[in-house]
C-alpha positions in Angstrom: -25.5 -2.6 -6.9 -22.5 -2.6 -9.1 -21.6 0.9 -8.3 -22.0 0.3 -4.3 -19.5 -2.5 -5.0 -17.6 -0.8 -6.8 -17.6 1.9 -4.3 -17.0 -0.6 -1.1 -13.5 -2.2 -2.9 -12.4 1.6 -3.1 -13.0 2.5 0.4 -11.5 -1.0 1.2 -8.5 0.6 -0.7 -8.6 -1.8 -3.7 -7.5 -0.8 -7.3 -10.8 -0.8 -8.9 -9.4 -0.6 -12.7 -7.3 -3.4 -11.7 -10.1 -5.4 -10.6 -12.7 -4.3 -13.8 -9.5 -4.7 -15.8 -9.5 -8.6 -15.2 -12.9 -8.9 -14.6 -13.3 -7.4 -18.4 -10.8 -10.0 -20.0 -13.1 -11.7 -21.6 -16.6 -10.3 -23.1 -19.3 -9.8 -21.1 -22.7 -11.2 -22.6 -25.2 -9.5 -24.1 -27.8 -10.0 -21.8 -27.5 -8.2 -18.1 -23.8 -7.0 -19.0 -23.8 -5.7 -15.7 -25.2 -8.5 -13.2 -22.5 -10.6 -15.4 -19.6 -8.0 -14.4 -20.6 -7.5 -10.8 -20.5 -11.4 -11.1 -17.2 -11.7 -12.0 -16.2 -9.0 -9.7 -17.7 -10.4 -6.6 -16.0 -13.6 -7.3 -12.6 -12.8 -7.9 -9.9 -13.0 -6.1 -8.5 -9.6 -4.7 -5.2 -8.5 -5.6 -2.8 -9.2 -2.8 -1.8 -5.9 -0.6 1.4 -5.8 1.0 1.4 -6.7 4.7 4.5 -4.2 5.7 6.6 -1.6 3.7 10.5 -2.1 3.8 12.1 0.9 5.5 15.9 1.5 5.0 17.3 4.5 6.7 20.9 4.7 5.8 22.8 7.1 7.9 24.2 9.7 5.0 25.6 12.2 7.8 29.4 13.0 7.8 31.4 10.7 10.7 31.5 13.5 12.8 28.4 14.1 13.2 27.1 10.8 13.7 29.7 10.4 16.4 28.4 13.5 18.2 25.2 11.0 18.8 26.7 9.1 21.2 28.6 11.5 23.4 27.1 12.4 26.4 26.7 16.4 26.1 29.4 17.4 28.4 31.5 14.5 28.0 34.1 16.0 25.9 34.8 19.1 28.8 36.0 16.8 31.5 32.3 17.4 33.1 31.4 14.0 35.0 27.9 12.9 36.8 
């Protein structure tokens, strides 16, 4: 049961050692050790995942160039639509 729990959080794209880490702060006891961790796992609270990644795409390109993005390709030859 542990392991399929274990194995679930993973595929759910959890950090498992994260998870066992806190689960693990204090001892376990010495009888059923396991039931007592899956326990503790179950019934935690799940680390928070980000919702969204910040993107910043700063334009590095030379002037020029990002000037050439907004002619219309003709433009500069007198050539009119």
């Amino acid at each position: 049961m542990l392991a399929r729990r274990l194995a679930a959080l993973v595929a759910e794209g959890v950090n498992v050692n994260d998870v066992a880490g806190r689960a693990l702060v204090r001892p376990l006891p010495d009888d059923h050790p396991a039931a007592a961790l899956q326990y503790r796992i179950q019934h935690a609270p799940l680390p928070v995942q980000p919702l969204w990644d910040t993107v910043t795409t700063p334009d590095r390109r030379p002037e020029a160039e990002r000037n050439e993005l907004h002619h219309t390709p003709g433009h500069d030859r007198g050539i009119s639509f």
